[in-house]
C-alpha positions in Angstrom: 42.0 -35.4 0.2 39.6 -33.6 2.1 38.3 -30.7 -0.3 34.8 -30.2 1.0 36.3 -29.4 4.1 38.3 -26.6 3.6 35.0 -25.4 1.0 33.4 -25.7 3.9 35.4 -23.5 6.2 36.0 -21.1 4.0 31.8 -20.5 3.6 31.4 -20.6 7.5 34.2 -18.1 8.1 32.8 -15.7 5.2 29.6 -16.0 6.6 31.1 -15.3 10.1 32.5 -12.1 8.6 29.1 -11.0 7.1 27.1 -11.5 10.4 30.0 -9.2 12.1 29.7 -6.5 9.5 26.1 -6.8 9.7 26.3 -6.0 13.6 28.8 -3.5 13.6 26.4 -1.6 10.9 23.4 -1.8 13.7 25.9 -0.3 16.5 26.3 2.5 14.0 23.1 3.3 13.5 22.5 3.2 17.2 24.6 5.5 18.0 23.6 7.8 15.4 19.9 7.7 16.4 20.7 7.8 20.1 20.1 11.2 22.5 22.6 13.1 23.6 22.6 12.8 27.4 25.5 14.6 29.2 26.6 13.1 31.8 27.7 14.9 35.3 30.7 16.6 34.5 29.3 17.9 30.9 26.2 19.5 32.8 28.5 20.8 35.8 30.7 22.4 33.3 27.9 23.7 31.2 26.8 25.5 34.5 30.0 26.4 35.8 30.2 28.4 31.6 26.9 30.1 32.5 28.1 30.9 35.7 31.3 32.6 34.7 29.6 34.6 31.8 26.7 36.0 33.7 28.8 37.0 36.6 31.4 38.8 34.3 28.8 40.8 32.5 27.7 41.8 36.3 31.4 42.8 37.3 31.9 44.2 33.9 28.4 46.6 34.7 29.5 47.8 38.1 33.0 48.3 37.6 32.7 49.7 33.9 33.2 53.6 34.2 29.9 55.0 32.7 29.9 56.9 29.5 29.2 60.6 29.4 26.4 62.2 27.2 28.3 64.8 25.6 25.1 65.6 23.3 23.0 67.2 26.7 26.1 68.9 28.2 25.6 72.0 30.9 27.9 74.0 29.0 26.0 74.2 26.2 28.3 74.3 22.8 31.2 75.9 22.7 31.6 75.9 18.5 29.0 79.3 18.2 
C-alpha cells in the first residue's frame, strides 16, 4: 500500500488551502485601503442631486409668497 501518498496529498492540498486563504485575506485588505473613486454615473448623479436641490430652493424663493411683517404695520395697533 501506498500510505505516503495519500500523506502526501493530503499536506499539498492543506497547504493549497492556506495559500488561498492567505490571498483572499490580501484582496481584503486591498479593498479596504483602496480610494473611493466614483465612476461616471456616480459623479453624473451626484450632479444631477445638486442640480435638483439648488434649483428647487431657487423656484421655492421666487414662487414662495412673501411673509408679511405684521410687527411695523401702517395701521398701527389696533389693541389700545
Amino acid at each position: 500500500m501506498n500510505n505516503w501518498h495519500d500523506e502526501f496529498m493530503a499536506e499539498y492540498h492543506r497547504q493549497q488551502i492556506l495559500d488561498e486563504v492567505g490571498q483572499i485575506r490580501l484582496e481584503k485588505l486591498a479593498l479596504k485601503s483602496r480610494i473611493y473613486r466614483p465612476g461616471l454615473f456616480e459623479r453624473t448623479m451626484f450632479n444631477f442631486a445638486n442640480w435638483m436641490i439648488s434649483t428647487g430652493k431657487q423656484l421655492r424663493r421666487r414662487y414662495e409668497i412673501p411673509s408679511v411683517d405684521c410687527i411695523n404695520s401702517p395701521s398701527g395697533s389696533f389693541a389700545r
